[in-house]
C-alpha angles and dihedrals in degrees: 000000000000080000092056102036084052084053093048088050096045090050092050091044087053088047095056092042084061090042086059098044090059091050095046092042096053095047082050084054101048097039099046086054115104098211126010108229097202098018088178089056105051093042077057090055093037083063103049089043089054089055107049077053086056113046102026093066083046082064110041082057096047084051089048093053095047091052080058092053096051094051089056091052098243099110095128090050128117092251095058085044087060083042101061083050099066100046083045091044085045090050092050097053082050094053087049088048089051084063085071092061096061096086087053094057084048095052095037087051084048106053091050102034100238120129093193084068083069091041087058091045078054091052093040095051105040086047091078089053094048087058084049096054083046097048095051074059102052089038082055092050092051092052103048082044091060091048093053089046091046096056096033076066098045087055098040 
């Protein structure tokens, strides 16, 4: 169990590694250019990059606290439950911060004349609010854990 939990974190730890390589990449990008050709475009992609830094360390913390949880056996706890929220209340603000990337998908089909360009910003764009959607779930599922555990213990 201590094997796998090192692995989780480790692979947390490598997820937020990449998460703040985008980040830094793209303010080395945007600050090595000479002259920004859509400004407004790019300050709409530098917020949605700051918060995918953002949150998505958030995250990765809220997901390390909860692997501690669970090697602890308290998965189905309230803690783990508020947890859930956060990480669920994190994915929806970067899901809000993906809408920002629209305009960049738009200028980027326009410049080289492809429509699909647009298609894949869709995509991009739509992927965050389909985790959302999946993480109401798994929040539901937690809750509805912690009551039958709740009440398994009240009949033991």
């Amino acid at each position: 169990m201590k094997f796998r939990r090192t692995i989780l974190d480790l692979a947390l730890l490598f997820i937020t590694g990449v998460i703040w390589l985008m980040g830094f990449l793209y303010v080395i990008q945007v600050s090595t250019s000479r002259q920004l050709e859509h400004p407004i475009v790019i300050s709409l992609l530098g917020i949605t990059m700051l918060g995918i830094v953002i949150f998505g360390t958030q995250i990765m913390y809220f997901l390390h606290r909860m692997l501690a949880l669970i090697a602890n056996h308290k998965a189905f706890s309230l803690a783990s439950i508020n947890l859930v929220k956060k990480i669920r209340r994190d994915i929806g603000c970067i899901s809000l911060c993906f809408l920002f990337a629209m305009p960049f998908f738009v200028t980027a089909a326009d410049a080289d004349d492809a429509p699909g360009v647009v298609l894949l910003g869709a995509a991009v764009v739509c992927a965050p609010f389909a985790i959302y959607v999946l993480s109401q779930i798994i929040e539901d599922l937690f809750v509805s854990a912690f009551h039958l555990q709740k009440d398994h213990d009240l009949t033991v």
